[in-house]
C-alpha positions in Angstrom: 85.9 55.7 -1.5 82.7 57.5 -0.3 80.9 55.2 -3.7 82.1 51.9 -1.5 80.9 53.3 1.7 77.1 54.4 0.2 77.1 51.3 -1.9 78.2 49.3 1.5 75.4 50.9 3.7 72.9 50.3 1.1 74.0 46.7 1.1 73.7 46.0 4.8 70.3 48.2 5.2 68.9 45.7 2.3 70.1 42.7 4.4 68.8 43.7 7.6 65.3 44.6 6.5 65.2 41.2 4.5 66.2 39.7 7.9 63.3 40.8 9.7 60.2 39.4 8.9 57.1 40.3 10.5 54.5 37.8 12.0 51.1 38.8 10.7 49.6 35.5 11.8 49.8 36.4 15.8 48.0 39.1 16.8 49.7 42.5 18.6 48.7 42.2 22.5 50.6 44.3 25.2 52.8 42.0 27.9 53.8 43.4 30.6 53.9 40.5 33.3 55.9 40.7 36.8 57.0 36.8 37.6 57.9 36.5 41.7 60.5 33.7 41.1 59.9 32.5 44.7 56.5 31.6 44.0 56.0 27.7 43.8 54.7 27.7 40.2 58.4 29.0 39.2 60.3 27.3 41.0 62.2 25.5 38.4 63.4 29.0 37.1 65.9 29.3 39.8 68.2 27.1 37.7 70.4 27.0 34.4 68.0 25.0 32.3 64.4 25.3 34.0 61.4 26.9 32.5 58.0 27.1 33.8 54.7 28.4 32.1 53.3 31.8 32.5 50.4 33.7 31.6 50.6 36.3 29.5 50.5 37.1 25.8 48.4 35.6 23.5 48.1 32.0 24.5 50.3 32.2 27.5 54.4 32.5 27.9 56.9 29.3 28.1 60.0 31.1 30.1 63.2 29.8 30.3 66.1 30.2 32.5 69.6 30.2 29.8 72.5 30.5 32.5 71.1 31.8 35.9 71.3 35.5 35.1 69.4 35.3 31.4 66.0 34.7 30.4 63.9 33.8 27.6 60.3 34.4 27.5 58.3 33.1 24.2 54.6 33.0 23.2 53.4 29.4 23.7 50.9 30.6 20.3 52.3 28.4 17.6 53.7 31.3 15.5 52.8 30.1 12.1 49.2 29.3 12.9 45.9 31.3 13.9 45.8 30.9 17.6 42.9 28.1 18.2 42.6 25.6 20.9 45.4 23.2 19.4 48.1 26.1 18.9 49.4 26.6 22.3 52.8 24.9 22.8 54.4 22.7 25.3 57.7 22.1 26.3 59.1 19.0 25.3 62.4 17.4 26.7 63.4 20.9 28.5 64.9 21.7 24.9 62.2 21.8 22.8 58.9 23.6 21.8 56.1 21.8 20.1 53.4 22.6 18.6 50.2 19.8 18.7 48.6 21.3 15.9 51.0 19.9 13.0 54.0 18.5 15.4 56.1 21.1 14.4 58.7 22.4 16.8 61.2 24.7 18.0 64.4 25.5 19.8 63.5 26.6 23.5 67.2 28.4 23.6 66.6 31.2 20.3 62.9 30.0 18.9 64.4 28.7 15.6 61.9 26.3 13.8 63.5 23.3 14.2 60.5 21.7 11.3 61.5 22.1 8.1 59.0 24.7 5.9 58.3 26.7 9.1 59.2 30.3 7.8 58.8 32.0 11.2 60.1 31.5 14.9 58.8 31.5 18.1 57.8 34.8 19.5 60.1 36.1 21.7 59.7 39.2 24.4 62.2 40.5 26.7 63.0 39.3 29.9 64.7 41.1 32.5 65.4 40.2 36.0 65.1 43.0 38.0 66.4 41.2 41.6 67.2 38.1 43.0 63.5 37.3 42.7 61.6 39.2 40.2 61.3 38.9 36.9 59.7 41.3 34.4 58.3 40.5 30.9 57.3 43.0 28.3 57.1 43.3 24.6 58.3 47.1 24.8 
């Protein structure tokens, strides 16, 4: 039994490591952004669906609003290129990230690549809403 169990752990430790890649290509920068979703500039955050750009990060954030109460906020640096003046990201059809560069693009709901050979996603950090209004946007 305990030979099952440590050969178990081992198993799932393997799998998890293997399951998180790191991003070399983006640079590390600190984010720690405060967004007043009042403000006219966020405006369509205040609804399931919305998103708006921020600044922040690298090349700037894309955040989304998933159901009212949840956020995403992701790096608008393409995340498989150098950041350059092509590499920042729009959204595209309020469901979609793309990237100008090479027309690759990704899911705006969990940063998936949604272009086949892409071998990393979208950057994410967290977003929490602190109030009614605020939201707050780190990377720690």
């Amino acid at each position: 039994m305990r030979v099952f169990l440590f050969c178990f752990l081992v198993i799932m430790i393997s799998f998890a490591c293997e399951s998180d890649q790191q991003n070399n290509i983006l640079p590390r920068v600190q984010v720690n952004e405060t967004l007043n979703l009042s403000n006219p500039e966020f405006i369509n955050l205040q609804v399931a669906g919305g998103w708006s750009y921020a600044n922040g990060g690298i090349s700037g954030l894309i955040v989304y609003n998933l159901n009212g109460n949840s956020f995403k906020a992701w790096e608008r640096s393409c995340p498989h290129l150098k950041p350059s003046t092509c590499t920042r990201m729009t959204v595209e059809n309020s469901f979609k990230m793309k990237c100008h560069c090479d027309q690759s693009e990704f899911n705006i709901l969990n940063g998936s690549p949604l272009t086949a050979g892409i071998n990393f996603g979208a950057r994410e950090y967290k977003a929490t809403l602190i109030n009614a209004t605020t939201l707050k946007i780190t990377n720690f």
